[in-house]
C-alpha positions, 0 to 999 in steps of 0.5 A: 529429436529429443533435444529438438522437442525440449528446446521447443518447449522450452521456447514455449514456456519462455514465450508463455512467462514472458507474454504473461508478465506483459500484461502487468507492465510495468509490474510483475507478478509473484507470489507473497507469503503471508505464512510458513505454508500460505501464499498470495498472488501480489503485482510488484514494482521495482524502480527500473535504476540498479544502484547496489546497495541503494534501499526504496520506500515500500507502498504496499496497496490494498484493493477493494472487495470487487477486486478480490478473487483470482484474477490479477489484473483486476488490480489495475482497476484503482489505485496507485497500480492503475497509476502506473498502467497509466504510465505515472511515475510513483516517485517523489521528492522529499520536502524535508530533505529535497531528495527525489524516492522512487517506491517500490509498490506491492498489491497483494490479491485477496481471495476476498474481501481485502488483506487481513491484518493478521498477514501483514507482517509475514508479507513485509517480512517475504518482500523485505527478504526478495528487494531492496526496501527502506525498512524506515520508509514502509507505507500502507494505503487503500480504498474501500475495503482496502480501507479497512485493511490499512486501518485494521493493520495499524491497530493489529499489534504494536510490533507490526504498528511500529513498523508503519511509517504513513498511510493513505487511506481513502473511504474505508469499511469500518474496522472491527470493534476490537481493533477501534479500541487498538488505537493507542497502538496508532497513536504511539507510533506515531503513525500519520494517515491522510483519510479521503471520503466523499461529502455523500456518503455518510458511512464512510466519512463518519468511519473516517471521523471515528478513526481521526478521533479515536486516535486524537485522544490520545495524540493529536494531529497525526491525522488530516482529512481531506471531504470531497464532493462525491460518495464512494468514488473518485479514488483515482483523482487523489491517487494521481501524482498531479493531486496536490493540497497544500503543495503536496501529493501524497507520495511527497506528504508520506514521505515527510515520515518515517517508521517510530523504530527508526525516528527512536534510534535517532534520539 
């Protein structure tokens, strides 16, 4: 009888993870840590091929403040995970070298707010332990107040910039004094970032011109920026791999480069 009723739970509980995990398809949820004692709920996609020893590009996406909290699914409401609810393939080829990556994606959960940049390395460092990433090729991207997360993580500390291959930042909060100053650290990785922001909202188009700026000072063209017409909107429009300027989506436009170790070892 014990046997019986262990072997019921146990189906139990499987049916509870499995029907748990369907709701993220085709993502899955986990938990990052972001310290020795400190975690975050995230969703994750892994390219469903299983190559041994094959490396993918990491995505990692920041939400906007009314996604922050407890609930996971709210993730899926922008941005490149809505992309793939949608059923989009998160991959691309690389114009330079005309080889076709897969991403893996990441989408930590605040509990307010978006991610802070203080516990963006310890995240890289938990991911890069558990899959397969391209150390190389390790992108940020967000909106809103995922804006400001990319922004902030980029001018945390050089360490952590140098790791930065690209980013994808669209109508971002405006970093913290400190940080706006930290854009030498930007500069000098070589860390090239396509901002996004609507013609009607002045906020957030001029927080996108100061970035630009204070990193032109010091090195220019690692920025572009793309005006449309619209205010605090319409991220999912360029998140959609279809969205092309110049001939490029930004999946294939993050591609084009890699992190400053990795451009360093090959001089």
């Amino acid at each position: 009888m014990y046997r019986k009723l262990m072997t019921l739970i146990g189906c139990l509980l499987t049916g509870i993870i499995a029907a748990g995990q369907q709701q993220y398809s085709p993502m899955r949820n986990i938990e990052v840590k972001i310290g020795p004692w400190q975690k975050r709920q995230a969703l994750i996609y892994t390219p469903e091929e299983n190559v041994p020893g094959k490396k993918y590009p990491l995505l990692v996406c920041f939400h906007g403040r009314s996604i922050a909290g407890k609930d996971l699914s709210k993730i899926f409401r922008e941005g490149v995970t809505r992309q793939l609810k949608e059923g989009k393939k998160i991959e691309a080829v690389n114009k330079k070298d005309g080889q076709l990556y897969k991403f893996i994606v990441v989408a930590p959960l605040a509990e307010s707010w978006s991610m802070a940049p203080q516990d963006v390395s310890n995240m890289l460092d938990d991911v890069i332990k558990n899959y397969p990433v391209d150390t190389t090729r390790m992108y940020l991207t967000g909106y809103s107040a995922g804006g400001w997360s990319v922004e902030s993580a980029k001018t945390h500390e050089r360490e952590l910039s140098n790791r930065i291959a690209g980013c994808i930042t669209m109508s971002a909060a405006r970093i913290d004094p400190p940080y706006l100053k930290r854009y030498k650290l930007a500069a000098d990785a070589d860390i090239h970032t396509w901002y996004f922001a609507g013609d009607k909202d002045d906020y957030f188009l001029n927080n996108a011109k100061e970035a630009i700026d204070s990193i032109g000072k010091y090195k220019p063209r690692l920025n572009r920026l793309t005006v449309y017409p619209g205010a605090h909107c319409c991220w999912h429009s360029f998140y959609d791999p279809h969205y092309r300027e110049n001939g490029m989506n930004i999946y294939e436009w993050l591609l084009q480069y890699q992190s400053y170790n990795a451009t360093k070892r090959k001089k």
